[in-house]
Biopython code that builds the backbone (N, CA, C, O; Angstrom):
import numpy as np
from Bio.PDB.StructureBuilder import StructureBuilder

atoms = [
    (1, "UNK", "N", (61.579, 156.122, 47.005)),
    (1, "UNK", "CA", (61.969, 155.138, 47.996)),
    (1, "UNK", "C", (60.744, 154.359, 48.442)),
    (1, "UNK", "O", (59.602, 154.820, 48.453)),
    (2, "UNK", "N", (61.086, 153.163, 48.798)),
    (2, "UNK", "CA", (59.545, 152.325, 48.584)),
    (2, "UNK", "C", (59.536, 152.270, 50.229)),
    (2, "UNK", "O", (60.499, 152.628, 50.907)),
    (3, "UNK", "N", (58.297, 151.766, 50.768)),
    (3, "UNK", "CA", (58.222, 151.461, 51.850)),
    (3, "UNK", "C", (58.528, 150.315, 52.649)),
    (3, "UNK", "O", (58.272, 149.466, 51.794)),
    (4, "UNK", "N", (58.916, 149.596, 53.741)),
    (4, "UNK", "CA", (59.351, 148.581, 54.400)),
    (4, "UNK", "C", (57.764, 148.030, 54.132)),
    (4, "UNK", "O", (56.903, 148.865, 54.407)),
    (5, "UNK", "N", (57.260, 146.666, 53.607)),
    (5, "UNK", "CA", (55.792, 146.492, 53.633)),
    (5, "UNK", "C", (55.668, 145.966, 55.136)),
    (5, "UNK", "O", (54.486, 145.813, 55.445)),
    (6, "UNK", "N", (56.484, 145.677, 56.058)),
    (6, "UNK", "CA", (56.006, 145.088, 57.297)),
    (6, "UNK", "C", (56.406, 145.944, 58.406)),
    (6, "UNK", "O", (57.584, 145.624, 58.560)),
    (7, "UNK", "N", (56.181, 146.689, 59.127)),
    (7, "UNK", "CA", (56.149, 148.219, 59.962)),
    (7, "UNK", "C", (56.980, 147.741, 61.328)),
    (7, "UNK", "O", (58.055, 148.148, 61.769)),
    (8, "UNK", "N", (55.729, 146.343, 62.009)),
    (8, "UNK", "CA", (56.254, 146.114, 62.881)),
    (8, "UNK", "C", (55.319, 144.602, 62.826)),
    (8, "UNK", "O", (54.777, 144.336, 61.753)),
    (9, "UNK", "N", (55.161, 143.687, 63.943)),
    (9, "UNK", "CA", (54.878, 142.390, 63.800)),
    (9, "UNK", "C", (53.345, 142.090, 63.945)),
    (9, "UNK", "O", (52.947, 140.927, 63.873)),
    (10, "UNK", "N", (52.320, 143.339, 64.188)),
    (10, "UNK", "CA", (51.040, 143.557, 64.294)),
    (10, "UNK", "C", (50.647, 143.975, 62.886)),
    (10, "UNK", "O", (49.425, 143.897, 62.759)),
    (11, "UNK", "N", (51.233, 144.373, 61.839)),
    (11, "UNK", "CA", (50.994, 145.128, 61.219)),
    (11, "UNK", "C", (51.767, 145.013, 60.038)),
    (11, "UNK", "O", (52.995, 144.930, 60.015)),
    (12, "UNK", "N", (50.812, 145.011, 58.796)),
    (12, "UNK", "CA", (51.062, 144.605, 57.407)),
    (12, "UNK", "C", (50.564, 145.406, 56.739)),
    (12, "UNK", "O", (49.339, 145.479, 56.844)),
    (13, "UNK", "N", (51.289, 146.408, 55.713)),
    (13, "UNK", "CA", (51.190, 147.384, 54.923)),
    (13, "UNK", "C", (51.540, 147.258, 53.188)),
    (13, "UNK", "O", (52.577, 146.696, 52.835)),
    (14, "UNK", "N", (50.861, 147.663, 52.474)),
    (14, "UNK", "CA", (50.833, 147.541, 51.243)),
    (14, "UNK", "C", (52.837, 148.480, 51.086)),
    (14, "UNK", "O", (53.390, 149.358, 51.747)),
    (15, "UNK", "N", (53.266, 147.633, 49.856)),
    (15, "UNK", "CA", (54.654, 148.326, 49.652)),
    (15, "UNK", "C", (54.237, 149.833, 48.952)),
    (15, "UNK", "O", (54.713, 150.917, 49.290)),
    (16, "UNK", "N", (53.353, 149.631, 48.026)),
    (16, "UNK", "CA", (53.082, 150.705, 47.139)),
    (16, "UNK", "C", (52.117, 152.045, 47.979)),
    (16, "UNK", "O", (52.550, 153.118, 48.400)),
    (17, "UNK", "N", (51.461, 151.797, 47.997)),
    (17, "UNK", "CA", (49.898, 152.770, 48.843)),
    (17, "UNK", "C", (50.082, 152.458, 50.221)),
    (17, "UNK", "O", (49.239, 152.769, 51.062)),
    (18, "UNK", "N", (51.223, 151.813, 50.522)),
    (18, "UNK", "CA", (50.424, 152.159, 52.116)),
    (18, "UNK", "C", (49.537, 152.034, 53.219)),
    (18, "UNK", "O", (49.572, 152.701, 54.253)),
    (19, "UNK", "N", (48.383, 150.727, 52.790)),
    (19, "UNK", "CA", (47.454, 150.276, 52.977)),
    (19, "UNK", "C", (47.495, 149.152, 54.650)),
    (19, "UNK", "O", (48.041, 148.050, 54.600)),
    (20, "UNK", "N", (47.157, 149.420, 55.342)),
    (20, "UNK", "CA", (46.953, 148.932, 56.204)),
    (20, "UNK", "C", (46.217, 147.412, 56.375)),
    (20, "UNK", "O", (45.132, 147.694, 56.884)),
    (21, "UNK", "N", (46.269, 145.998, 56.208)),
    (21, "UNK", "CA", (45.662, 144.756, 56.558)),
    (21, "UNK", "C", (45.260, 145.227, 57.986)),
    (21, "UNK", "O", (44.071, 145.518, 58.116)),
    (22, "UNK", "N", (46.109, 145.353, 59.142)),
    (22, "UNK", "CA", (45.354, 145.850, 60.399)),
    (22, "UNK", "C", (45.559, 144.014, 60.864)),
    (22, "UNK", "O", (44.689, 143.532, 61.589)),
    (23, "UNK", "N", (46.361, 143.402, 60.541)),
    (23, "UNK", "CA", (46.180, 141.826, 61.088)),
    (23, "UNK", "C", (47.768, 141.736, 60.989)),
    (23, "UNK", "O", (48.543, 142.642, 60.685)),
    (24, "UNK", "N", (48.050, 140.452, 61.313)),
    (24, "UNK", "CA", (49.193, 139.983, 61.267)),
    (24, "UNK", "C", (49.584, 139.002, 60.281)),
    (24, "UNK", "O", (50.775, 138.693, 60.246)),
    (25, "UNK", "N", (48.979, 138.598, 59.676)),
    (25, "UNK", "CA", (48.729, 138.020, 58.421)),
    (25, "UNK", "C", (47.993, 138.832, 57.176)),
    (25, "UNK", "O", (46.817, 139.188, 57.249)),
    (26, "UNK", "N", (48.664, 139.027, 56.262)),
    (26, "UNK", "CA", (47.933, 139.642, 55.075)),
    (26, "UNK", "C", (46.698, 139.017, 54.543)),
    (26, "UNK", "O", (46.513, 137.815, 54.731)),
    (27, "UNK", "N", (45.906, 139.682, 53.945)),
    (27, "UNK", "CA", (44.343, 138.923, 53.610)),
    (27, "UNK", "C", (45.109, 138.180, 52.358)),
    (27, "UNK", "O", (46.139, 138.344, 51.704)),
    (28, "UNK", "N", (43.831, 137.127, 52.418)),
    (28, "UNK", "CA", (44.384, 136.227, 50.946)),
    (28, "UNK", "C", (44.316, 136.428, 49.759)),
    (28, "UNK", "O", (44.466, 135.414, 49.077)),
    (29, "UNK", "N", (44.030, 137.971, 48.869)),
    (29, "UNK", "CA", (44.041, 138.861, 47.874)),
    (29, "UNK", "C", (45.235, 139.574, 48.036)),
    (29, "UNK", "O", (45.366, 140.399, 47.132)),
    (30, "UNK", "N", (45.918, 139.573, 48.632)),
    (30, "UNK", "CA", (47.402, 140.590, 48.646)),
    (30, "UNK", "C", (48.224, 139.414, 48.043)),
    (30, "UNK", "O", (48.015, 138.203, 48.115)),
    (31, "UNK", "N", (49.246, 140.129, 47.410)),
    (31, "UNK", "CA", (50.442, 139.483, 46.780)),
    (31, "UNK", "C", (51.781, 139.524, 47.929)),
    (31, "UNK", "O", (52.221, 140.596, 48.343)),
    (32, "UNK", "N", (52.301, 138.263, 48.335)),
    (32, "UNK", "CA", (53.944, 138.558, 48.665)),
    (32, "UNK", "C", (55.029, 138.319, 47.717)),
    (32, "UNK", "O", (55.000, 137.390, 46.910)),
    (33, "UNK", "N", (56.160, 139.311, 47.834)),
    (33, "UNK", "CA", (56.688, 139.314, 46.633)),
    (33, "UNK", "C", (58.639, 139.487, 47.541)),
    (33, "UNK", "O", (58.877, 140.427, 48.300)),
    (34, "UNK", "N", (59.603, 138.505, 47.236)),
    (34, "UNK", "CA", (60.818, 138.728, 47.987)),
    (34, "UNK", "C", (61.643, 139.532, 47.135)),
    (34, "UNK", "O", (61.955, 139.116, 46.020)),
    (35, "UNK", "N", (61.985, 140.535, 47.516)),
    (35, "UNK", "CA", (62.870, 141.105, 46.445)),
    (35, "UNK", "C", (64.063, 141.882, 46.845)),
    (35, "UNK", "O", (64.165, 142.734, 47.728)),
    (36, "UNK", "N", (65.061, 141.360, 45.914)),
    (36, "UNK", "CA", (66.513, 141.459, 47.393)),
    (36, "UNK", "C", (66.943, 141.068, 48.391)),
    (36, "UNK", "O", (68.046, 141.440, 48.792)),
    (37, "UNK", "N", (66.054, 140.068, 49.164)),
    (37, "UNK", "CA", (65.624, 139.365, 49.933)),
    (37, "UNK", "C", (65.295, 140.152, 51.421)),
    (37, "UNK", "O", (65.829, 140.203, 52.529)),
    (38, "UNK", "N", (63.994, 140.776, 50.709)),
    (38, "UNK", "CA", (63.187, 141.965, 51.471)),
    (38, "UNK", "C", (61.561, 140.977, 51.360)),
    (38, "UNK", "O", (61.461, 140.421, 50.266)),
    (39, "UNK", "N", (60.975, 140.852, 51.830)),
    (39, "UNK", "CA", (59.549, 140.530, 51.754)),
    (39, "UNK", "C", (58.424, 141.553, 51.524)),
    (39, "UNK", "O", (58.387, 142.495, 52.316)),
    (40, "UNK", "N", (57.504, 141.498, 50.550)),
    (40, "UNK", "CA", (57.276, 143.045, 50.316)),
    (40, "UNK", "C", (55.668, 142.290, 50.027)),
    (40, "UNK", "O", (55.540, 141.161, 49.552)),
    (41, "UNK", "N", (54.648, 143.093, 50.386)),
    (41, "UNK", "CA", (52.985, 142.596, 50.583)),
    (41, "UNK", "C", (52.720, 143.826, 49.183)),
    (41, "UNK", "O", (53.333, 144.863, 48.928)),
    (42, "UNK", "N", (51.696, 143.245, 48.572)),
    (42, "UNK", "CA", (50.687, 144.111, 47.610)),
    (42, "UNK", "C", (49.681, 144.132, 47.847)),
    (42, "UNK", "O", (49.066, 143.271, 47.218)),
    (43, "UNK", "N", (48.822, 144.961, 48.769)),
    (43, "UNK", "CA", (47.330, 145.123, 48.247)),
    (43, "UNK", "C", (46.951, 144.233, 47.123)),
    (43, "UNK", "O", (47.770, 143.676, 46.392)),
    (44, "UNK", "N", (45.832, 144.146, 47.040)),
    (44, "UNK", "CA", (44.400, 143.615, 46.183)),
    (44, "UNK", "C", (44.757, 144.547, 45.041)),
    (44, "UNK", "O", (45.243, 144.124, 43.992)),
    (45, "UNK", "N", (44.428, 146.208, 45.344)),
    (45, "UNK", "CA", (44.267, 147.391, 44.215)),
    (45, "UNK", "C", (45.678, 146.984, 43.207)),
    (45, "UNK", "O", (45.710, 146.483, 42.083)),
    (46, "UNK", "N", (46.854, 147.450, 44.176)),
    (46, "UNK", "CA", (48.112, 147.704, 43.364)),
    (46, "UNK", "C", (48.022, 146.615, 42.771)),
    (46, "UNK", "O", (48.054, 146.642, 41.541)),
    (47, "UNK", "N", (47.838, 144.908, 43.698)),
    (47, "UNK", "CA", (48.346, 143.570, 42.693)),
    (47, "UNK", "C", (47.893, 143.558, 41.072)),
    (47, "UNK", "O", (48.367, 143.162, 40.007)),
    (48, "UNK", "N", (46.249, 144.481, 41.721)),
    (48, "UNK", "CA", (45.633, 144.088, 40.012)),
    (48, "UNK", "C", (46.005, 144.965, 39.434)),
    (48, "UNK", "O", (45.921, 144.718, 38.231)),
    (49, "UNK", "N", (46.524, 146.225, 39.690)),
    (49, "UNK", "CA", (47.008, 147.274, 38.742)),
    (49, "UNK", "C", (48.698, 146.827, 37.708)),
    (49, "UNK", "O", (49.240, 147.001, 36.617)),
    (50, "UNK", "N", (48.822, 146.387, 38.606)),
    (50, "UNK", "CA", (50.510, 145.969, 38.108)),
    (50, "UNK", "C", (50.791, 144.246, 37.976)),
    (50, "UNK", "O", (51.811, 143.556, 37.993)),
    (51, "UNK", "N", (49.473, 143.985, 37.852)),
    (51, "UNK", "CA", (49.409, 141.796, 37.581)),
    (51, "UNK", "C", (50.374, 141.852, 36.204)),
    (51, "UNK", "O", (51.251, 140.994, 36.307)),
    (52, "UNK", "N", (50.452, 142.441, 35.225)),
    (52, "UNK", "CA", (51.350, 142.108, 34.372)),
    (52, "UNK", "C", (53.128, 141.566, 34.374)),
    (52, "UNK", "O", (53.807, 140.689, 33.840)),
    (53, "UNK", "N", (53.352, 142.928, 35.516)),
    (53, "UNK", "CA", (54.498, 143.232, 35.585)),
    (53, "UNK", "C", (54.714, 141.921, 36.833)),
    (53, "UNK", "O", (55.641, 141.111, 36.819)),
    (54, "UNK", "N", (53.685, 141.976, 37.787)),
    (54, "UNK", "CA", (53.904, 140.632, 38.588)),
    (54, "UNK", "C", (54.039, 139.708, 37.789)),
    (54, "UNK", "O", (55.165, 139.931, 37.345)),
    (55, "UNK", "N", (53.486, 138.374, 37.045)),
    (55, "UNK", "CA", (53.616, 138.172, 36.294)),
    (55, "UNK", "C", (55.001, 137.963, 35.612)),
    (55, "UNK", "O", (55.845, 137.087, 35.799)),
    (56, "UNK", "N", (54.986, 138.714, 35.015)),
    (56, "UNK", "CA", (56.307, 138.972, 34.684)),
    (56, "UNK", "C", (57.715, 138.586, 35.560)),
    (56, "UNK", "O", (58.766, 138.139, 35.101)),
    (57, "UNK", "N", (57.452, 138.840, 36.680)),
    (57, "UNK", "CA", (58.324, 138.604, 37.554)),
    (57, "UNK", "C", (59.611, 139.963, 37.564)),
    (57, "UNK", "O", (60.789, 139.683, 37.789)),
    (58, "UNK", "N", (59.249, 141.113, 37.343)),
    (58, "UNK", "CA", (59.662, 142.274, 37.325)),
    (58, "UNK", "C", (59.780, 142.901, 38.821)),
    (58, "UNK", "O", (58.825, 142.863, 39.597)),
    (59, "UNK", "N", (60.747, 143.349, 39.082)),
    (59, "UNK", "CA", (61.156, 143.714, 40.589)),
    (59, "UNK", "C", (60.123, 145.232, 40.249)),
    (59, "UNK", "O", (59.857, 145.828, 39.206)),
    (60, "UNK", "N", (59.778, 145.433, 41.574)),
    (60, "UNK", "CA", (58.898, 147.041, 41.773)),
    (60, "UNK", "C", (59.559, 147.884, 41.558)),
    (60, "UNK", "O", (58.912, 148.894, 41.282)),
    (61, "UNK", "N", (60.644, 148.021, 41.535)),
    (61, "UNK", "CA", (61.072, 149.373, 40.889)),
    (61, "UNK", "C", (61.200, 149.538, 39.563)),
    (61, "UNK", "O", (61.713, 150.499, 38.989)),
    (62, "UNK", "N", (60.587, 148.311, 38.959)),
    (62, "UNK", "CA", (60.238, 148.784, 37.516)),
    (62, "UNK", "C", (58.785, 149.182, 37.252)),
    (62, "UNK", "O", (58.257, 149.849, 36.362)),
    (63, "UNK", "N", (58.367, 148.608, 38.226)),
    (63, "UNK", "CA", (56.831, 149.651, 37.699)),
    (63, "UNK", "C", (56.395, 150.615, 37.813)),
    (63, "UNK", "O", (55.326, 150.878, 37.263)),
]
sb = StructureBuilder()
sb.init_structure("model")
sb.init_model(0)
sb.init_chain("A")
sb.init_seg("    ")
for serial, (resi, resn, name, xyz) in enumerate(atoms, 1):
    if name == "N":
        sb.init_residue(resn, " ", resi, " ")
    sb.init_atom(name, np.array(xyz, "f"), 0.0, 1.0, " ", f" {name:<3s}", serial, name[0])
structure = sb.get_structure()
């Protein structure tokens, strides 16, 4: 089960890891991605781990 990437309105969390921005705006190395019409943030790490499948345009539960 994936995580909600937005917790509450202070606070922006990676979907995958969990990762804390700590801002209200994601840094400009994170990926947003709508899926289902859910809004979902990527870390820097995960984006570059899974850039293919982004890319691709592959929903996260395929990776």
């Amino acid at each position: 089960m994936q995580q909600v990437a937005r917790r509450d309105a202070a606070e922006i969390t990676c979907a995958l890891c969990d990762t804390s921005a700590d801002s209200e705006t994601a840094p400009p190395t994170w990926i947003c991605s709508v899926e289902n019409g859910r809004r979902q943030y990527f870390c820097e790490k995960c984006a570059r781990t899974h850039i293919r499948a982004i890319e691709s345009r592959l929903d996260s539960a395929w990776w």
